[in-house]
C-alpha positions in Angstrom: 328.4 11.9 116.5 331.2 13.6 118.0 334.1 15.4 116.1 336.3 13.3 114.0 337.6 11.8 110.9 337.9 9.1 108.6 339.6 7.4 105.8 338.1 6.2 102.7 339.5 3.3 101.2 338.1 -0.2 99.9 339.3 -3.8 101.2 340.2 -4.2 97.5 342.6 -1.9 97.9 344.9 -2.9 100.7 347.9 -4.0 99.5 349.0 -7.4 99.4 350.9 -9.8 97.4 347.6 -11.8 96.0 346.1 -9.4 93.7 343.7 -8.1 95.8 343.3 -7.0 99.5 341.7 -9.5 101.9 340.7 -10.3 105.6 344.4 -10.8 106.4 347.2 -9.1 108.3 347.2 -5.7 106.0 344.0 -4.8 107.6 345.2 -4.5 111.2 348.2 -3.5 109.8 346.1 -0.6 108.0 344.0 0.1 110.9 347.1 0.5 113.3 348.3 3.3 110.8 344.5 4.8 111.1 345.3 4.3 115.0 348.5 6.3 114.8 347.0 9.3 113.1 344.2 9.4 115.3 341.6 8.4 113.1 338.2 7.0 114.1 336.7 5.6 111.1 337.1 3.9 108.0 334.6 3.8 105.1 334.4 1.0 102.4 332.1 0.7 99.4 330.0 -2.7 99.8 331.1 -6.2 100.2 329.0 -7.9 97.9 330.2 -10.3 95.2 331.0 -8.3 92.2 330.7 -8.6 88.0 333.3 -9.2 85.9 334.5 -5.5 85.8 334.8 -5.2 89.4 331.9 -2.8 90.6 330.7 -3.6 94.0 327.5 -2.0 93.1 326.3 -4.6 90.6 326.7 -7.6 93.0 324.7 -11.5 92.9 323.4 -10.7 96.4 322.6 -7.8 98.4 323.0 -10.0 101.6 326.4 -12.2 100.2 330.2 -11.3 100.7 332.8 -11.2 98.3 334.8 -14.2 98.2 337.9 -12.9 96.8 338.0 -11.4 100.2 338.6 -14.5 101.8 342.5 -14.7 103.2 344.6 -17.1 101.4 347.4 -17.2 104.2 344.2 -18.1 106.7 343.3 -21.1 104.4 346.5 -22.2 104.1 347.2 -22.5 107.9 343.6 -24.2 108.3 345.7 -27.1 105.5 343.0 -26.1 103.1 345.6 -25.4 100.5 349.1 -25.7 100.2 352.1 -23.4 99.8 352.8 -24.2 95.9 349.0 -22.7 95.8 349.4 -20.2 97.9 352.5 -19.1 95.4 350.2 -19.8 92.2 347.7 -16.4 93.9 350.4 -13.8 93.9 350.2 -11.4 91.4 353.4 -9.1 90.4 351.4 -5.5 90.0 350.7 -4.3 93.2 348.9 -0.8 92.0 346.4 -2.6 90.4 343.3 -5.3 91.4 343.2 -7.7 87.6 339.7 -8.7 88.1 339.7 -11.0 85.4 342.6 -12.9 86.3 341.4 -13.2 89.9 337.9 -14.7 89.0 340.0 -17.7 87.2 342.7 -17.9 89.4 341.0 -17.5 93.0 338.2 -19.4 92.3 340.0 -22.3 90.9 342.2 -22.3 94.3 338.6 -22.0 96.7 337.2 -24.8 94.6 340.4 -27.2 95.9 340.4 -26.0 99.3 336.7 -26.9 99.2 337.3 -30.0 98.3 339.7 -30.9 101.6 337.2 -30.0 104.1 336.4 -32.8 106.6 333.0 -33.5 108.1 333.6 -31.5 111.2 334.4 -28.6 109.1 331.1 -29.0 106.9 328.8 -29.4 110.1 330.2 -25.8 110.8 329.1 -25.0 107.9 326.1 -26.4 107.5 325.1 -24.5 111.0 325.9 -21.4 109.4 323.9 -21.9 106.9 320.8 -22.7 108.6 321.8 -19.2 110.7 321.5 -17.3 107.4 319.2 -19.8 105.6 316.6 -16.2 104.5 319.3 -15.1 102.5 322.0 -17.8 102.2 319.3 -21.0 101.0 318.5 -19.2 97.6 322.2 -17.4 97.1 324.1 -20.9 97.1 321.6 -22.4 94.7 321.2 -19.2 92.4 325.2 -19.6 91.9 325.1 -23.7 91.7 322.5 -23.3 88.9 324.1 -20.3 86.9 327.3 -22.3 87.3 325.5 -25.5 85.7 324.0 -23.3 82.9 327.4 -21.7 82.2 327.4 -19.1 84.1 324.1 -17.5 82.1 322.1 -15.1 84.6 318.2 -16.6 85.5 316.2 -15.1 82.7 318.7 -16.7 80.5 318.0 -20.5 81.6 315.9 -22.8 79.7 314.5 -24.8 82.5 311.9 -22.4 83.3 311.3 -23.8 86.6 314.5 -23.3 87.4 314.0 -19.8 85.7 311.0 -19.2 88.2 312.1 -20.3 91.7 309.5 -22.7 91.7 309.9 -24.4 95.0 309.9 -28.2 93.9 312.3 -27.7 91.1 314.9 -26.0 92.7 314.5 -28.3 96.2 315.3 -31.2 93.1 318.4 -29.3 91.9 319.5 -28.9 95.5 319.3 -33.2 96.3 320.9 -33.8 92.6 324.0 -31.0 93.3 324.6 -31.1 97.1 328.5 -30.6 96.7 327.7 -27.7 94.2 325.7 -25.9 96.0 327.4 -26.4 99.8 330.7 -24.8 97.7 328.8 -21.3 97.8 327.8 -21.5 100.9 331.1 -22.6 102.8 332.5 -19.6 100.6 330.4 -17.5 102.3 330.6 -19.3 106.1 334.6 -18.7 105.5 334.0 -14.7 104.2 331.7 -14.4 107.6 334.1 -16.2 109.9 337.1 -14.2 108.9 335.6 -11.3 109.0 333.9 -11.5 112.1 337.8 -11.9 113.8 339.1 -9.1 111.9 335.9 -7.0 112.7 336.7 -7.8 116.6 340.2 -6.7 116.2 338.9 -3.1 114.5 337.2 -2.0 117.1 339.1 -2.7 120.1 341.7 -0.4 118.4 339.1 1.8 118.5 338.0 2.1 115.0 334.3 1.8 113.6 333.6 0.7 109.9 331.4 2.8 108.1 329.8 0.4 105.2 328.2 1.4 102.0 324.7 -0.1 101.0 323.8 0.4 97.6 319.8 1.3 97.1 319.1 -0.7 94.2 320.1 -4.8 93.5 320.9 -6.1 90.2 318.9 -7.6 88.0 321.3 -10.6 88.0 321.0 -11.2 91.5 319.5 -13.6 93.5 317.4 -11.5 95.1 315.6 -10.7 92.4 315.2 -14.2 91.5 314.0 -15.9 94.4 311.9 -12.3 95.3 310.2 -11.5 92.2 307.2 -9.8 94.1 309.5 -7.4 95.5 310.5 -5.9 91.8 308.8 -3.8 89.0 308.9 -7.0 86.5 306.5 -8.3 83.7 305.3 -11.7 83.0 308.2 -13.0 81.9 310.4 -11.3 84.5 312.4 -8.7 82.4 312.0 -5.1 84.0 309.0 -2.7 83.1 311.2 0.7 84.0 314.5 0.4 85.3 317.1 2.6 87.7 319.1 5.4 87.1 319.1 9.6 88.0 318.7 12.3 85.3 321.8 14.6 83.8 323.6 15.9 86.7 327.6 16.9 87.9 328.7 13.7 86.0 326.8 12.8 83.5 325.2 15.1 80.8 322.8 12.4 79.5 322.0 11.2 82.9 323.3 7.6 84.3 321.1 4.2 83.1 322.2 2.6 85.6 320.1 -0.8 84.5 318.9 -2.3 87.9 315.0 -3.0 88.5 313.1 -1.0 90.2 311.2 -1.5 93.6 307.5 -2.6 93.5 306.8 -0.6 96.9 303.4 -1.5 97.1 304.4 -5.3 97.2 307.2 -4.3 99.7 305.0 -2.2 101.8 302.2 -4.9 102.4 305.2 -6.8 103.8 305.8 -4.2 106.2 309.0 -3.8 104.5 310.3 -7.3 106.2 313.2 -7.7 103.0 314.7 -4.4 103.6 314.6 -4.4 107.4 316.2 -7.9 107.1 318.7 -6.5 104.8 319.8 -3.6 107.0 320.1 -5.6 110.3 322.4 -8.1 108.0 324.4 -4.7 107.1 324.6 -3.6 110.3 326.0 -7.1 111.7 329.1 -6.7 109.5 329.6 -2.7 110.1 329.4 -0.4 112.6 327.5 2.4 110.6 325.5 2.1 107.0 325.7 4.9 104.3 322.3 4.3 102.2 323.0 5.2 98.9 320.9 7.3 96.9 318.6 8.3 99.2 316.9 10.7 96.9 315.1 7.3 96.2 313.3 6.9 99.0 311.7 10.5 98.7 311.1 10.1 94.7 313.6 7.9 92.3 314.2 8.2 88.5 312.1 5.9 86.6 313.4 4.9 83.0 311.4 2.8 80.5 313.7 -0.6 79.7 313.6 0.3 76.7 315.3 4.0 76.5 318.6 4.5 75.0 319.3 6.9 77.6 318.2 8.1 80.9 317.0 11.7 79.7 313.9 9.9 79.1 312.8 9.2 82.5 310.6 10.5 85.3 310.1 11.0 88.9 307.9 8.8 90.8 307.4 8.5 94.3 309.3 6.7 96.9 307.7 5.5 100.0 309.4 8.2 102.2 308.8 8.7 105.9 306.3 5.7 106.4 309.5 3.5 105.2 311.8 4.8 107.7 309.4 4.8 110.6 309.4 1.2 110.2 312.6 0.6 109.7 313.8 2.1 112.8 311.8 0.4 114.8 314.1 -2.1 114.9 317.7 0.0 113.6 319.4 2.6 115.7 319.1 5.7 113.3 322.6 6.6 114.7 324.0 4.1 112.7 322.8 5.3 109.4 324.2 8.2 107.3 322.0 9.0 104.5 323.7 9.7 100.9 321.8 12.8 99.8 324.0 13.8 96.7 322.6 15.0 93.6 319.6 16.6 92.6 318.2 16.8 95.6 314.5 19.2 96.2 313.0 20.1 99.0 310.7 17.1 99.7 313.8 14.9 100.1 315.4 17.9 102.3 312.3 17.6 104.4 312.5 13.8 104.7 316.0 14.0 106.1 315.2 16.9 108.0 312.5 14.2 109.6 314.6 11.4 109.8 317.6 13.3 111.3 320.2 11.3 109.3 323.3 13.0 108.6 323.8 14.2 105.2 326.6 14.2 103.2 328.9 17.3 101.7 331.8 17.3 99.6 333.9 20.1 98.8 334.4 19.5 95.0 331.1 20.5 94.7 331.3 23.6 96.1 332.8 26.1 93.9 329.9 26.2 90.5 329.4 29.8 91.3 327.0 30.5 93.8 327.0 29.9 97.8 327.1 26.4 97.7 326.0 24.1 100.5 329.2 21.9 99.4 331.6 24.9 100.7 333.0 24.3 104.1 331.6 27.3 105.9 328.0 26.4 105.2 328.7 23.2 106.8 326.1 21.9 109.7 327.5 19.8 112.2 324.8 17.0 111.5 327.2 16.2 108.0 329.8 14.1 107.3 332.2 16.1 105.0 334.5 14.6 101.9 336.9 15.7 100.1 335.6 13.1 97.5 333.7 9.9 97.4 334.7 7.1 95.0 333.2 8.5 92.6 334.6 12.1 92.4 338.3 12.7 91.1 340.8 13.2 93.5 341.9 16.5 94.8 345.0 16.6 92.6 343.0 15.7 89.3 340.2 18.0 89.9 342.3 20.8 90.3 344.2 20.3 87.4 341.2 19.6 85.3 339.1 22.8 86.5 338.8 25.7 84.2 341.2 28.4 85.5 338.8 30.2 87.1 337.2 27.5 89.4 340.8 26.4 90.3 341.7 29.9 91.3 338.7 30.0 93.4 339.6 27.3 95.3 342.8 27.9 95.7 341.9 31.1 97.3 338.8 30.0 99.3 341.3 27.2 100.9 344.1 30.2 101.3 346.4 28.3 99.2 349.6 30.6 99.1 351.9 28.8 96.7 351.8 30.0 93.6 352.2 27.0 90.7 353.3 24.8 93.1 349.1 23.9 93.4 349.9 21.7 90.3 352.8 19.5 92.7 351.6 16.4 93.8 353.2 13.6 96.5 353.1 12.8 100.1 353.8 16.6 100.9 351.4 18.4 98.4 350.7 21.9 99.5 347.5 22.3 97.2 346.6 19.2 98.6 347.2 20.0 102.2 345.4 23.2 102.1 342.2 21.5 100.7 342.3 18.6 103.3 342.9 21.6 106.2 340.2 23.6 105.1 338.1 20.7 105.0 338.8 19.8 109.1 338.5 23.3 110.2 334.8 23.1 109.1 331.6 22.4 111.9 331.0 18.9 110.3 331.5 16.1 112.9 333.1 13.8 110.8 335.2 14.2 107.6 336.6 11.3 105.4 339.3 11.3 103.0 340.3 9.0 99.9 343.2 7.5 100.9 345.1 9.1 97.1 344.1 12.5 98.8 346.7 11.8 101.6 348.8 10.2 98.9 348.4 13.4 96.7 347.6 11.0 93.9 346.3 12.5 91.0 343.4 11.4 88.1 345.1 7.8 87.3 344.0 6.5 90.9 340.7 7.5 90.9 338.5 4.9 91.6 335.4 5.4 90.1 334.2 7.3 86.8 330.1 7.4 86.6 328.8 6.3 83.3 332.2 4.5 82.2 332.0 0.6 82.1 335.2 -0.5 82.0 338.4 1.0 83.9 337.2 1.7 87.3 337.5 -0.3 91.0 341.1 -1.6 90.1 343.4 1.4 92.2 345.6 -0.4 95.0 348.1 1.3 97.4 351.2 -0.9 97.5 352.6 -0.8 101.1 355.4 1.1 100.7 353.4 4.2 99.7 351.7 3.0 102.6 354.6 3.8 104.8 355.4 6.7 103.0 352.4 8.7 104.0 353.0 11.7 106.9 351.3 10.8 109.5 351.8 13.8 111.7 350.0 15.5 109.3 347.0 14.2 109.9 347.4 13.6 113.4 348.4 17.5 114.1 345.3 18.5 112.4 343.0 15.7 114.6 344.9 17.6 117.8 344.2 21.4 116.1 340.8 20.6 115.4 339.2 18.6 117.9 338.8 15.5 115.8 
């Protein structure tokens, strides 16, 4: 990878006047203003359907998009729905994504614009689907059923052939709720189609899309449903130890994080068919993949189901090299950037070292005391280098909550000369600006920013809290704070620096 730089900043977020970004005009619009400043990538969390909170990491398919991606204006110039809908989707805060309201709202309005296809548009669709039918067969029918069953998750239905994927029952359900079930799946042909234009149009600006893939699935998911064998479940498919990591930066009693774990020996045998299957499919809809976790594939956190917490887990091992040897038999290894956060030891060092990923630093974690990896000038080249990922605060709130000390130390490290003004934020934040600088002078190729750390946002925009539930994946930039950003900022620093 040669020298550059990037922008962090989910499709959720765009701004819009329908509650939530989509695959519409404020994505070229965004990825001229990454044009203008010179930047060469832009990194999104995953695309995946999400829960009722939002997260894009607990999602009802590892393989299927989100649908409240899909552009409104697009359908409405198709004559899938009409203006007085259109109207009936826009939303009057623009900082914020109401996920609640949008599962009623939006879904309601895709269910009508369904229901006008004609039977051109639904052999399209049922073309697509035949494309995707590995992933796409048991997705439409896991959401038709949970839909008939009031939207209760698989191990919560009482037809317990249903409840089992057994192959006759659910081909039944499939003849008796055609319409139902062809629903999810033209949501997903439009998601695909849409994207695939706007995808086009991002990279003849220039611009590659770095997407996230999350290590674990959730339980609720169809992929868990229709691939028990894959998955550490008992006899009557509830999980035996589930996902999480011990206490670490963010969380003193560790995160639960609830998902089931891998059965790797089950996976293996396969010769790890499902998750080369899933990668290719990531890799189709971006340019490069950042694995999550990938402390997991060395050794993962193991929690009984049971625990209250994650303290009372342990470490088991991962399938480590022989998994990625496989893997890139078939995937470019260029294309993969390997999230090694955390408590990482040296055998998961020594499996990156051997898969020659690029790792990942970021400079919030740099200043505990001690020579850091995280600070700039222990950067290798073979890194890509954040200010913060969605999870960390942004510059602005981290330095205003740091103790005294650690705030003073990096307000010297980044040679910050302004006295109190570190606590200013804005478009034109010096504290701000002298973090961001220090962080492209360094020898990592690539360096990504949150899109609030060019904003100079401070805590209330952060995106993500580990080990909070509720209040996180809603922050939105409106467009006008959009246009408000200095661009020659940025661009001046791309020109200084070689990026």
């Amino acid at each position: 990878m040669n020298r550059a730089s990037g922008i962090l900043l989910h499709i959720s977020s765009l701004p819009n006047k329908y509650g939530i970004g989509s695959f519409g005009e404020e994505v070229i619009k965004f990825c001229d203003f990454l044009k203008d400043m010179g930047i060469k990538y832009w990194q999104t969390l995953p695309f995946g359907t999400t829960d009722s909170f939002g997260s894009p990491y607990k999602s009802f398919s590892a393989f299927a998009g989100n649908p409240l991606f899909i552009n409104l204006p697009t359908l409405y110039k198709k004559g899938l729905i009409t203006e007085e809908e259109l109207r009936e989707n826009e939303y009057s805060d623009l900082y914020v994504v109401n996920f609640e309201w949008l599962n009623e709202t939006r879904m309601k309005t895709l269910k009508k614009a369904y229901s006008r296809i004609d039977e051109n548009y639904k052999k399209e669709i049922l073309k697509f689907s035949k494309l995707h039918k590995n992933w796409l067969y048991d997705f439409s029918l896991y959401m038709a059923i949970r839909e008939k069953n009031n939207n209760k998750d698989w191990y919560q239905w009482g037809d317990k052939k249903l409840k089992f994927h057994d192959k006759d029952a659910i081909k039944k359900f499939r003849e008796e709720n055609l319409s139902e079930v062809l629903f999810y799946e033209f949501l997903q042909y439009e998601f695909y189609t849409q994207w695939e234009k706007i995808k086009k149009i991002i990279n003849e600006k220039g611009i590659k899309i770095i997407g996230d893939v999350p290590i674990y699935v959730s339980y609720e998911s169809s992929d868990v449903w229709g691939n028990s064998h894959l998955f550490d479940l008992i006899e009557d498919g509830s999980p035996r130890f589930i996902s999480g990591v011990p206490p670490d930066y963010f969380s003193e009693d560790g995160q639960k994080w609830g998902n089931p774990l891998y059965n790797w020996k089950s996976i293996k045998k396969g010769r790890y068919s499902w998750w080369i299957k899933r990668l290719e499919h990531s890799l189709s809809i971006f340019d490069i993949i950042r694995i999550d976790h990938f402390r997991g594939f060395s050794a993962y956190w193991s929690i009984p189901a049971e625990s209250e917490t994650a303290k009372d887990g342990s470490w088991i091992d991962g399938p480590g090299i022989d998994f990625f040897n496989a893997i890139l038999k078939k995937i470019d290894k260029n294309c993969i950037i390997a999230e090694d956060l955390g408590d990482i030891d040296e055998k998961t060092r020594n499996l990156l070292k051997e898969t020659d990923f690029p790792g990942m630093r970021v400079i919030q974690f740099g200043f505990s005391g001690d020579n850091s990896i995280h600070l700039p000038h222990n950067y290798d080249k073979n890194v890509i280098a954040y200010s913060g990922t969605h999870d960390n605060n942004t510059i602005l709130g981290w330095l205003w909550e740091a103790t005294p000390e650690e705030r003073n130390l990096v307000l010297n490290y980044c040679d910050f000369k302004g006295g109190d003004n570190w606590k200013f934020g804005g478009f034109h934040s010096e504290s701000c600006r002298a973090v961001i600088k220090t962080l492209w002078r360094s020898s990592a190729n690539i360096v990504i920013l949150p899109i609030q750390d060019l904003c100079g946002f401070g805590a209330d925009t952060r995106m993500n809290k580990p080990g909070r539930a509720q209040g996180n994946w809603f922050y939105r930039i409106t467009e006008e704070q959009l246009n408000s950003i200095d661009k020659e900022f940025i661009k001046n620093l791309n020109k200084i620096f070689y990026r």
